[in-house]
Structure formats: C-alpha cells, structure tokens
C-alpha positions in Angstrom: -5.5 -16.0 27.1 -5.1 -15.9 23.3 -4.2 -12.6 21.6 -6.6 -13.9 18.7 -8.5 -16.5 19.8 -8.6 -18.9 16.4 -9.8 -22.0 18.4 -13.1 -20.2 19.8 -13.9 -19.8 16.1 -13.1 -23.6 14.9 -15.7 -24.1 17.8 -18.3 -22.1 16.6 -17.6 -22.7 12.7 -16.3 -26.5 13.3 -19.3 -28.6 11.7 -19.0 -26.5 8.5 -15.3 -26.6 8.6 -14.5 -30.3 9.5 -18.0 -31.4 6.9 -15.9 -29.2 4.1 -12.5 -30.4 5.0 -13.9 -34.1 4.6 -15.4 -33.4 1.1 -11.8 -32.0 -0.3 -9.9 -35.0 1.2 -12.6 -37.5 -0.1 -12.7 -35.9 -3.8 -8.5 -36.0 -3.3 -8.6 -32.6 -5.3 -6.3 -30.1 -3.5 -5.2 -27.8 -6.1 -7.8 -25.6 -8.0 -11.3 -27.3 -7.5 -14.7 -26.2 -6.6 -14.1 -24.9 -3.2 -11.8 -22.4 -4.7 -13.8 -21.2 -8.1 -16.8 -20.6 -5.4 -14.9 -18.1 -2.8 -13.7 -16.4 -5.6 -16.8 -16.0 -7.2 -18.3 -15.1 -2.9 -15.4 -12.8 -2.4 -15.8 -11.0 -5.8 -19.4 -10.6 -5.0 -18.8 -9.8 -1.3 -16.1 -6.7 -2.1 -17.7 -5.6 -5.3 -15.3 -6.3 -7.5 -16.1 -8.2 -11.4 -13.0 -10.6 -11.0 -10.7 -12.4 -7.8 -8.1 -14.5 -8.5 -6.9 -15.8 -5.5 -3.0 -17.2 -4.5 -0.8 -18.4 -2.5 -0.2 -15.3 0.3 -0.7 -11.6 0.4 2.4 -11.3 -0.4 2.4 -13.1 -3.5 -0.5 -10.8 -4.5 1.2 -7.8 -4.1 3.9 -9.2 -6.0 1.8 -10.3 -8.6 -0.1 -6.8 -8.7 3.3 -5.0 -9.2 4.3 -7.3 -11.8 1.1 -7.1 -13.7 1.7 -3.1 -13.0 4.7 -3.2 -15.0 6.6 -2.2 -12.1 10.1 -2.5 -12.3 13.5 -0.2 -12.3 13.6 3.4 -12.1 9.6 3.2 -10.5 9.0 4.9 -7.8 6.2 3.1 -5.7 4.6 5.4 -2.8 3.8 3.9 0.5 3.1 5.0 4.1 5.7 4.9 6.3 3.4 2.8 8.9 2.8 -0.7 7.7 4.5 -4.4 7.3 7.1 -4.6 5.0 5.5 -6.6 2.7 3.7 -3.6 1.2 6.1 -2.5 -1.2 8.9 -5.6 -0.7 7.9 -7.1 -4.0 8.2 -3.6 -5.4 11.8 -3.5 -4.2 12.5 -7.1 -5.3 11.3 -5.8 -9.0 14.1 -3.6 -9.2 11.4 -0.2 -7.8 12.2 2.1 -5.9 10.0 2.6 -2.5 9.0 6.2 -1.6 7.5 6.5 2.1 5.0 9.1 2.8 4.3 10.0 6.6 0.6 9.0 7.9 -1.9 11.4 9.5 -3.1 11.0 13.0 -6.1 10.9 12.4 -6.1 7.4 10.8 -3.0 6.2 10.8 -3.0 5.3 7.3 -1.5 7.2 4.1 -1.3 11.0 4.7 -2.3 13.1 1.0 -0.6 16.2 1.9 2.9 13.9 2.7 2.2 11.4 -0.6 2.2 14.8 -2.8 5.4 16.2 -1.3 6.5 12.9 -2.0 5.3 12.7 -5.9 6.7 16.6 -6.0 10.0 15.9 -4.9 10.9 13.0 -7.2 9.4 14.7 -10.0 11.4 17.5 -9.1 14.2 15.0 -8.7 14.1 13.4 -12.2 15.4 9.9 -11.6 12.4 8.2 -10.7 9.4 7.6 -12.5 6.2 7.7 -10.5 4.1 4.6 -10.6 1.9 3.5 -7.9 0.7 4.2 -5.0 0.0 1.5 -2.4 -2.5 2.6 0.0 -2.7 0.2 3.2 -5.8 0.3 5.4 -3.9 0.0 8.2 -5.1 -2.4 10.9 -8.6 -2.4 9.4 -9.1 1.4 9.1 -9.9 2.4 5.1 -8.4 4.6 3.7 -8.9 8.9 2.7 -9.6 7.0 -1.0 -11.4 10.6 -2.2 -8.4 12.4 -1.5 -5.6 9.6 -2.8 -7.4 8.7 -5.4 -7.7 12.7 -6.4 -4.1 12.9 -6.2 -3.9 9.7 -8.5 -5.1 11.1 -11.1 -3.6 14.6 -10.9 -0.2 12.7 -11.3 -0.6 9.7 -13.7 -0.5 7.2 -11.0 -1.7 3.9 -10.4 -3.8 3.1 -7.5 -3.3 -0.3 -5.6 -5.4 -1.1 -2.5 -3.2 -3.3 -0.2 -6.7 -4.5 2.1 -4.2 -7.1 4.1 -5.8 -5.9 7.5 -9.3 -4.4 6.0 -11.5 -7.6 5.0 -15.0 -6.4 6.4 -14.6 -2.8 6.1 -15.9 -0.4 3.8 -15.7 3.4 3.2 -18.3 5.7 2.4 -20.6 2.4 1.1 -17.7 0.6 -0.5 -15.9 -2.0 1.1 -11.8 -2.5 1.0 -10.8 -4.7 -1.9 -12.8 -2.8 -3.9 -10.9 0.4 -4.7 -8.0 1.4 -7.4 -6.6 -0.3 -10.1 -5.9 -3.3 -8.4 -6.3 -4.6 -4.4 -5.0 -7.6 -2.5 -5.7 -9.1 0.8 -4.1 -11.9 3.0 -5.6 -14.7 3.7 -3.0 -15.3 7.3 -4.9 -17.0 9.7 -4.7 -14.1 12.4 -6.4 -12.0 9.7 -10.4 -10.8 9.8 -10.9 -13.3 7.3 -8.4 -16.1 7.9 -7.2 -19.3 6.4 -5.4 -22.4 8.2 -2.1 -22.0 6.8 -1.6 -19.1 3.7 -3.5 -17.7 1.3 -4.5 -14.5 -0.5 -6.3 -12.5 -3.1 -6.3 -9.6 -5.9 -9.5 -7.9 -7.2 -9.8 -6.3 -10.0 -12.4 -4.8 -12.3 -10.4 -5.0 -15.6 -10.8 -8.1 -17.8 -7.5 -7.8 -19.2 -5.5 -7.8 -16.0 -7.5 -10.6 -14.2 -6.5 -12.6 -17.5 -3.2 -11.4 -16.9 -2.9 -12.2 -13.0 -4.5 -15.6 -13.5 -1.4 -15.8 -15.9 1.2 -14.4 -13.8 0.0 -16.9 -10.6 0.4 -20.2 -12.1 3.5 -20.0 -13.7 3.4 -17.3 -16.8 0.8 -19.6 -18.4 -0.8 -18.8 -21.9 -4.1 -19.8 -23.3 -2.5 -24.1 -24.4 -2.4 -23.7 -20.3 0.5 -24.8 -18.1 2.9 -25.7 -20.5 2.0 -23.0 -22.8 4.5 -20.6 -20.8 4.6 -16.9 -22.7 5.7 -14.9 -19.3 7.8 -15.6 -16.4 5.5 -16.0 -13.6 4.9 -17.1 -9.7 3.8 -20.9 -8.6 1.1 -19.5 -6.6 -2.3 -20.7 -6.0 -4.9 -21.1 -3.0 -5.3 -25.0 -2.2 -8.9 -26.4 -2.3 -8.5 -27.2 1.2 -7.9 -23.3 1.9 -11.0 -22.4 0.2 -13.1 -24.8 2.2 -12.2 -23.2 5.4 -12.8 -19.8 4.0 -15.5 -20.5 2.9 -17.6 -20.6 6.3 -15.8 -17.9 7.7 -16.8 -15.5 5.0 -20.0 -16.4 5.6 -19.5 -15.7 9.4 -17.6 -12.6 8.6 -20.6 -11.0 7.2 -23.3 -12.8 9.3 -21.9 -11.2 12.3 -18.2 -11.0 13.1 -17.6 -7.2 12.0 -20.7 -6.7 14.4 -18.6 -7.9 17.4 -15.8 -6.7 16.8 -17.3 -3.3 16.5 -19.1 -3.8 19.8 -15.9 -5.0 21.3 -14.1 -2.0 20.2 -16.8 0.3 21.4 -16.8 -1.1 25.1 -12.5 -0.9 25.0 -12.9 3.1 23.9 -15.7 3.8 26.5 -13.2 2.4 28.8 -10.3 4.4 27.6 -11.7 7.2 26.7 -9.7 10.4 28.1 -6.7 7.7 29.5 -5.1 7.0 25.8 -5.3 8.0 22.7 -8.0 5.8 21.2 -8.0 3.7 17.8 -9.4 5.7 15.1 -12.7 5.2 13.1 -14.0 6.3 9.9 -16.8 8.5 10.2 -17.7 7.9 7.2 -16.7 3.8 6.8 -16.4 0.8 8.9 -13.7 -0.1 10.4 -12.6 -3.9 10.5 -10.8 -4.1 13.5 -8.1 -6.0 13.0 -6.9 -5.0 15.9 -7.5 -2.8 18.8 -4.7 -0.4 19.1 -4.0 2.3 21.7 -1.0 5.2 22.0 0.2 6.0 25.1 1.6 9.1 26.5 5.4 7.6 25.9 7.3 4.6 25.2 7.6 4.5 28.8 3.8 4.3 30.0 3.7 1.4 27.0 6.3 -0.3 28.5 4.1 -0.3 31.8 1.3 -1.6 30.1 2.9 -4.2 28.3 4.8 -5.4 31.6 1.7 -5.5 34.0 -0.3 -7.1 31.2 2.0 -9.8 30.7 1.8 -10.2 34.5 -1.8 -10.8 34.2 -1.2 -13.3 31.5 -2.7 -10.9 28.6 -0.9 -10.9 25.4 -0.1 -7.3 24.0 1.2 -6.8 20.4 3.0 -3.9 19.0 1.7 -2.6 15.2 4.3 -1.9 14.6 7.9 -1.1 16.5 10.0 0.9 13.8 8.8 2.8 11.0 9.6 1.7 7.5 12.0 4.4 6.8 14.0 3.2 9.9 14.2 -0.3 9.3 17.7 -1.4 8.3 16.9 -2.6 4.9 15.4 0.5 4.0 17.4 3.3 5.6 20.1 4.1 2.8 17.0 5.0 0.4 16.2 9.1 0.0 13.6 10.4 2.0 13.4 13.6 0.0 13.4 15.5 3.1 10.3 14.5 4.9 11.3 13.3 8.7 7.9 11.5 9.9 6.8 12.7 12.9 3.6 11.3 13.1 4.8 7.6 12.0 7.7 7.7 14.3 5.3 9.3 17.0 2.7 6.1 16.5 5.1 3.8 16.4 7.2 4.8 19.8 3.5 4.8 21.5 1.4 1.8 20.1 0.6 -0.7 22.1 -2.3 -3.6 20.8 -4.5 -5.5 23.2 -6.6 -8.7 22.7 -9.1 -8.4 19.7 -11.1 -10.8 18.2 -15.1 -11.8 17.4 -14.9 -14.3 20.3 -14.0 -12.3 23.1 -16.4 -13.0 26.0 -17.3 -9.7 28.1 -16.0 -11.2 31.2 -12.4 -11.7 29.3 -12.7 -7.9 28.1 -13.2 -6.4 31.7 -10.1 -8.5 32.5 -8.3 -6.7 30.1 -9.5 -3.4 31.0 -9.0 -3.7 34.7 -5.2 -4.9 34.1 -4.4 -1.7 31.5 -6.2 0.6 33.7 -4.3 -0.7 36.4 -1.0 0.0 34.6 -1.5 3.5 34.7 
C-alpha cells in the first residue's frame, strides 16, 4: 500500500502528462518556456494573487522571500514551533534569528496569544529587531490569518504565508498563497499539488517585489538580463518539464481532488470519532488535506498503532517527531520563557495514516479496521 499513492494519479492524469512531456522534449526547451509562463499565469489566477514567480523548491522560495524581505542579522523571524525546518532555515542561513511561538490545539498551526508573547519579549529584550512572521498552514489547515494578520500590523511586521502543505485550501473565501506580504508553496511531489522531481512558488501582489524575486531567482539579474548581475542572487528556476506535469494536476486539483480528499477525511473522522483526537478543520475554510493526522492518548498507544499498521502492511507517517525548539540545531537559541506544551503535546501523539485523492473505499476500511484494531 502507498502512503501517497503518486502512480494512481499518473494513471488517471497520464495521457495529459506523457502528450505534455512529449511536446517539451520535442521543442528541446527545458529551461523557462511556455509550459512555465502558463502555470504561473494558472497558479496566479488560481490563488488570487497579481504575480507568481515560480523556482527551483519551496525552500528556495522561502529563501528568496526572506531575502527579498531584507532579512538578515539581528531579525527576529517568528514561526510556530510545529513545522519542517525549512520554514525559517533560510532565515537562519541569512544571519536571522528564529523565534518559535507555541501552536493552539485547535489547529495546530501558529498560536496569536504565544506569537505576541513572543514579539513582547524580544521587544522587551532589545537585541532583536522584529521582522516577519512566517505563518505555516500546517498539513493543509489555513491559518487564524484575522488574528495574525491583526497582530502584524499592531507591531510593524511582515507577513509571509509559508502554503507548503495548503495548495487547495482557502480561509474564509480566500485560498492559501494568497495572504501577507509574500507566500510560497512547494512543488515536492508528495504535496497536494505535486511535481516529478522539485519545484516551487512565491505570490505576491506587489509589482516591485515580483520584479525583485524574478531577480533574486535567476542569479541577481538586472534589466541587460543574465549577465547584467546588480544583486547576488539564487540559480533557481522551475524546468519546462516541471510545469508540464503541473500543469494537469492543477487542473485536477481543482476539478476534483480537494473534493476527495475531503470525502476521504470525513469517512476517517466518522470512524474515529470519540477513539482519537481527530484532525482539525476550519469552520470557516477548507482544509487541503495534506495529510490525515490523528493524536493518540500517549506516545505509547501511537507506538501500537504504528506497530500493528505496519503489520498489516499500511504505511504510517509522523508530522512531525520533535518540535522545532527541541531539535539539535535549534536548542541553544532563547525561548524567552515560553515551554510549548501544546507543540510538544502534538508532537509526542501524532501519528499520520494513508491520505491521498486516489484512495479506493475498500483500501480506507482496510485502514480503519487495522487502527481500530490497535486499540
């Protein structure tokens, strides 16, 4: 059984796929070209947004984001303490300072009450200068934007939407990539909107930045082009090939891939309901479902699950093990006295199961019998 099934999707997608890959490798254009200047025109259309540049990972986008920012030393960049390190790792790289922020329960994602300790205590601190906030809609859920984006602009701060996980979903009629200053995606092909290989994104509806991204991505280039150099920049960009795939998996996305995955979720929480602590949803949104992630009572019980899963041949997933704060790389940095309860609670109890638009019905009572089973 696949954890994300990417082959049930070449199936379903594969005469637009294999018809597009054979126009790129016919035309022998592979970087820049058509296939790219149309998904970013569809994904800037499709989010909302006026301008996407696309690149070579999510990663490079946040790190093209932060540098377009300004970010550098003696920034402090706010994050939550639950997501992949590659939120604020570019931050760090610029010489920034990261400053976690516990997550509420109720989402999982950014916690306001814990970002403006946060922003208090380093004003209060004097040695960093608050910069950004990077708000993650973790594992497809968006994020409390009225309330972070209130707190934004009580402090000065820029907002930057890290929509790795959150292609597909929206909040309160808006959808992800389409909030802040700035927003990024990834392109990884386990994402809601994947490529085969690596790719990414930033949106933005400021003219001068997306002049200034489009810079920073290929090289610090001026207007005499490539060899016109007037920055330091990144050798990043999204290979025509890339953009050919995407292209009919956008298409799918919207056409009816959220719709699954919503269904698929909905069956998994009747199942659990009252057993785990389900995934939450927006109320007021739509979740992407990245993944379908449930807590358990302990690390224990999740240890059960995993095991008996695993003896079933299902594929579990944990999103993710240790909190930022704890992770070796990070641990020397000041915490400013907050101790994370919540994103040390999630993270000792998550446990992810099988999620993908593919998933056949008989495949998810499978999975529910064996995790039902494990208790």
């Amino acid at each position: 059984m696949e954890f994300i099934d990417l082959k049930a999707q070449y199936r379903a997608l594969k005469p637009e796929i294999d018809a597009n890959i054979q126009a790129v490798l016919e035309a022998g254009q592979f970087i820049g070209g058509p296939y790219v200047k149309e998904l970013e025109r569809q994904l800037a259309d499709y989010v909302g947004r006026k301008h996407c540049i696309t690149c070579g990972n999510g990663t490079d986008a946040l790190q093209a984001a932060y540098m377009a920012l300004g970010v550098g030393e003696g920034d402090a960049v706010f994050c939550p303490d639950c997501t992949f390190i590659a939120t604020v790792e570019p931050a760090y790289m610029l010489g920034a300072t990261p400053v976690f922020c516990d997550v509420s329960m109720d989402s999982y994602n950014l916690d306001p009450e814990s970002l403006e300790r946060q922003i208090q205590a380093v004003l209060a601190e004097g040695k960093l200068t608050p910069k950004v906030v990077a708000a993650v809609d973790f594992l497809g859920n968006p994020c409390d934007y009225d309330a972070i984006g209130a707190i934004c602009e009580k402090y000065g701060l820029i907002l930057l939407e890290d929509a790795a996980q959150s292609m597909g979903a929206s909040y309160k009629g808006k959808m992800c990539c389409s909030f802040g200053a700035v927003s990024t995606t990834s392109f990884f092909p386990a994402k809601t909107l994947g490529c085969y290989g690596d790719g990414g994104a930033i949106f933005t509806d400021d003219d001068a930045l997306a002049g200034l991204l489009r810079s920073i991505c290929v090289h610090g280039k001026g207007p005499g082009g490539k060899y016109d150099n007037i920055r330091v920049g990144l050798n990043s960009r999204l290979d025509n090939l890339q953009a050919a795939i995407l292209l009919p998996k956008l298409k799918a996305l919207g056409a009816y891939e959220i719709r699954d995955r919503e269904a698929i979720a909905s069956r998994y929480s009747a199942a659990f309901a009252g057993k785990f602590t389900l995934p939450p949803a927006p109320a007021d949104g739509q979740h992407s479902w990245y993944q379908y992630t449930l807590l358990a009572e302990d690390t224990a019980q999740r240890d059960r699950m995993v095991s008996r899963l695993k003896e079933a041949g299902i594929p579990t997933n944990l999103y993710y093990p240790t909190p930022m704060h704890a992770l070796p790389v990070f641990q020397a940095l000041d915490q400013y006295g907050e101790t994370f309860p919540n994103a040390t609670a999630y993270c000792a109890r998550t446990v992810s199961i099988p999620m993908h638009p593919y998933l056949e019905e008989a495949v998810q009572d499978e999975i529910v019998k064996a995790v039902l089973e494990s208790l």
